[in-house]
N, C-alpha and C positions, 0 to 999 in steps of 0.2 A: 683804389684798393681792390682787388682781385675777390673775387663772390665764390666761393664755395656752399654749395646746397645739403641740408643735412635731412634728413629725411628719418619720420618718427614713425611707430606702431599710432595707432590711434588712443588707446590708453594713455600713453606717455604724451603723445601732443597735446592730450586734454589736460592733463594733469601738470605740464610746462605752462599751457596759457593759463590755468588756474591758480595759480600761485605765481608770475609774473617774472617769473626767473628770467634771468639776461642771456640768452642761448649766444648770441654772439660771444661776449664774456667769457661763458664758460665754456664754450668749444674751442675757443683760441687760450686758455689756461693749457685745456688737455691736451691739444694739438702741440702748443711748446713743449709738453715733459714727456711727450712721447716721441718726438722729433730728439730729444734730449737720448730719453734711452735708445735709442735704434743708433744714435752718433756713436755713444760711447760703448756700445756694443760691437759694432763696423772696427772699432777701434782698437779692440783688442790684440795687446803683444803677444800672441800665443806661447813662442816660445821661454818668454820671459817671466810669464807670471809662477808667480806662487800664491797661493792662501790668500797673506797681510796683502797681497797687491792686487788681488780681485775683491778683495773686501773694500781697499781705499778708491778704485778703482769704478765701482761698480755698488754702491754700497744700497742700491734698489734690488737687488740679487739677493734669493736669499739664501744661509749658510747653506742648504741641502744643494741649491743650482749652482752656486760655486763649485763644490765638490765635484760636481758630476762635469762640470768644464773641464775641471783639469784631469780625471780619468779619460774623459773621450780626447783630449791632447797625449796623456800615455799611452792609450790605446792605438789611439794612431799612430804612434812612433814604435812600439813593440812592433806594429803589424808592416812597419816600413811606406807607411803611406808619405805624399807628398800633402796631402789636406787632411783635414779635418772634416770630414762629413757627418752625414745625419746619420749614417750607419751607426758611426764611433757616439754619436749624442744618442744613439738609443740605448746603444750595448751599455753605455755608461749612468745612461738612468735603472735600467735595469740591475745593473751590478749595484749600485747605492744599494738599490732592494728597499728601503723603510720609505721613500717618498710619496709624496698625494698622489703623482701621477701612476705610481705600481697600484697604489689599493686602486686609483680609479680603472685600470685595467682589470681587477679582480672582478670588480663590480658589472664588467660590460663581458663578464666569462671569457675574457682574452688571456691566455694563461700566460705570464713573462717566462714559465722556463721553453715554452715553446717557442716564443719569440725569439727567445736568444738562441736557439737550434736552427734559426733557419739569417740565409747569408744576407746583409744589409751594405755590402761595401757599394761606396755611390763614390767611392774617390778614387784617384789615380794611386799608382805603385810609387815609391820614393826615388826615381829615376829623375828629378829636378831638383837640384843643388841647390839651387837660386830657391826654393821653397824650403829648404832645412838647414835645421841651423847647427854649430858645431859639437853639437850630442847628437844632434839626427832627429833634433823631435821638428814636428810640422812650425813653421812660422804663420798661414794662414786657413781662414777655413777655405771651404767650398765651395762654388757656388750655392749648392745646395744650401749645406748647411749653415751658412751665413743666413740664410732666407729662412731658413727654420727658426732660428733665432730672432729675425726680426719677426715673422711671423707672430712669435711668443710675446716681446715685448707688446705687439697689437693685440694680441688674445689678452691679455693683462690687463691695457688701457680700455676696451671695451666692455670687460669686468667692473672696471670700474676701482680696479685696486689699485695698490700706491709701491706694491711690491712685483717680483716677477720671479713666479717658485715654478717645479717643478712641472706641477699641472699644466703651467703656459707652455712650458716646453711642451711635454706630450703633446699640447694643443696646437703649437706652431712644427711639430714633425707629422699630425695627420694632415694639415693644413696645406703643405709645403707638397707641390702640386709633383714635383720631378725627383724627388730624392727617394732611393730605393728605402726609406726607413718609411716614410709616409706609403709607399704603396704597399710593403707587408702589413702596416698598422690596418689599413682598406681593407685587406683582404681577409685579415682574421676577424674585422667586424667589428671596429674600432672607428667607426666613419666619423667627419668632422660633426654633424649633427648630434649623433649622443653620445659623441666624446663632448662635447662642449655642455650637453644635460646632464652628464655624470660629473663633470665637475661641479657645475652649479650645484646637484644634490650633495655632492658630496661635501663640500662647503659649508650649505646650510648645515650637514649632521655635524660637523665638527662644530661649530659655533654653539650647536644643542648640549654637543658633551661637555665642551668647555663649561656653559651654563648650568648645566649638571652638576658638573664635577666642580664648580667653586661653590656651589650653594648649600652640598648634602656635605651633612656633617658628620663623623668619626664614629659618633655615638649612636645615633641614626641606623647603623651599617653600613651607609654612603660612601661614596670615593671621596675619601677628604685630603689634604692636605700630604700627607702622605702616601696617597695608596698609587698604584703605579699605572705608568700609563695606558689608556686602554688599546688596546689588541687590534689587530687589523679584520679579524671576524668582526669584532663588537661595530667598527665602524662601517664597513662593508652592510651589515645587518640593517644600520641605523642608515646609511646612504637607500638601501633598497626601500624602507619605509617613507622616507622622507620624496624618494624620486617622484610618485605618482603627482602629486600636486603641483608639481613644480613641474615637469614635463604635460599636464593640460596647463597649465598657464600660458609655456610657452608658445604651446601647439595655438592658443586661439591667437597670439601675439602675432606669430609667423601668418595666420591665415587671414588676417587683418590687414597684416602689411602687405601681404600675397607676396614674400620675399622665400627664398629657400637658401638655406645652410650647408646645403649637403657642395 
C-alpha cells in the first residue's frame, strides 16, 4: 500500500501521540471525502443546472456557494464567454454581496466595490461552439477556475469542516496561483496568509454571536429569539477583536513547523 507522509506543527504531534488517535484512520476518512468533493465538483453540468440540482447534486455546498455558481455561469453567458472563470467566481461572490467571504474582505480593508471596478476575465470569448450550449450559457469551467474550486474544496477540508461555503471559495480564488481573480485579490492585499487568518477569526466571531445570541434573553435587552440578524459591522467589529489571539497562535504554529502560507 502506497505511504503518504503527513507532517504536524509540534503542538498538534504532541497532542495526536497524547491521546492515541489513529492518524492513518483518520487521514484516509478525510483523504476519501475530499477526493469525493473535488470529483463531484470536476463534475459539474454547468449548463444544466438549476437550484434543486446543485442542491441534489452537491449537497456539501452551501445555499450562499450554490447561488453564487450559477451567477458566475450567467455572468459568463451575458459576457459571451466560452468558460467559466475565476473572474465570473469572483464578480459572483461579490454581487451575492451578504456572504462570509465579502465581510471577510471587509475585515482585511479590501473594498468589494473596488474589486468589482477593476477587470478579472481569465477566460476565453464564446468563439467555441463545442463549449456552449443551445442558450449560449458556458458548458465548462476554466482551467482556472475549476482549480479555484478545487482549491476551495481543500481550503474546507484543511479547516476541518464538513461543508464548503463561501469563504472556501474566496480562499481557493486567492489560492489559485494563475487565474486573474486570484491575482487582483494579491494585489489589493488579500494574500493567501491572512486571507486564511480572517476566516479563521471570523469564524470563531460568528460561532461567539451565535452563542450570544441563543443565550441572552428578550427581557435581558439581549438578541433573543426574535431580534434580527446581526449587521456586518457588528461582525467585522467582533472578527477584529477576536483576530489578535488567533493570529499569535498561528504565527508560533507556522514558526514551529518553519512552513509558510503565503
Amino acid at each position: 500500500m502506497p505511504k503518504i507522509n503527513v507532517y504536524l506543527p509540534d503542538d498538534l504531534a504532541d497532542a495526536v501521540r497524547d491521546t492515541g488517535i489513529p492518524v492513518s484512520a483518520v487521514c484516509q476518512q478525510a483523504l476519501e471525502q475530499a477526493v469525493r468533493r473535488v470529483t463531484a465538483v470536476r463534475a459539474i453540468p454547468l449548463a444544466e443546472l438549476d437550484a434543486e440540482q446543485l442542491a441534489a447534486r452537491l449537497p456539501h455546498l452551501t445555499g450562499r456557494l450554490r447561488d453564487v455558481l450559477l451567477r458566475a455561469r450567467d455572468q459568463a453567458r451575458a459576457g459571451g464567454a466560452a468558460e467559466v472563470g475565476t473572474g465570473h467566481l469572483l464578480a459572483a461572490l461579490l454581487d451575492e454581496g451578504d456572504n462570509l467571504g465579502v465581510r471577510v474582505l471587509r475585515t482585511l480593508d479590501v473594498s468589494p466595490a473596488a474589486l468589482a471596478a477593476r477587470s478579472t476575465t481569465d477566460s476565453a470569448p464564446g468563439d467555441a461552439a463545442a463549449t456552449l450550449d443551445a442558450t449560449g450559457a458556458p458548458t465548462r469551467w476554466s482551467v482556472t477556475g475549476a482549480g479555484a474550486l478545487e482549491l476551495a474544496v481543500t481550503e474546507a477540508t484543511a479547516l476541518g469542516h464538513n461543508y464548503v461555503g463561501c469563504e472556501h471559495l474566496l480562499l481557493g480564488l486567492v489560492a489559485e496561483p494563475d487565474g486573474a481573480a486570484g491575482r487582483v485579490l494579491r494585489e489589493s492585499g488579500a494574500d493567501l496568509r491572512a486571507t486564511r487568518r480572517a476566516v479563521a477569526a471570523a469564524l470563531v466571531g460568528y460561532a461567539h454571536l451565535r452563542a450570544q445570541t441563543a443565550g441572552a434573553s428578550p427581557a435581558s435587552g439581549g438578541a433573543g429569539a426574535g431580534a434580527a440578524p446581526v449587521g456586518a459591522e457588528a461582525v467585522a467589529a467582533l472578527v477584529r477583536r477576536e483576530l489578535a489571539p488567533v493570529l499569535a497562535r498561528l504565527e508560533r504554529l507556522e514558526q514551529r513547523a518553519g512552513a509558510s502560507t503565503e
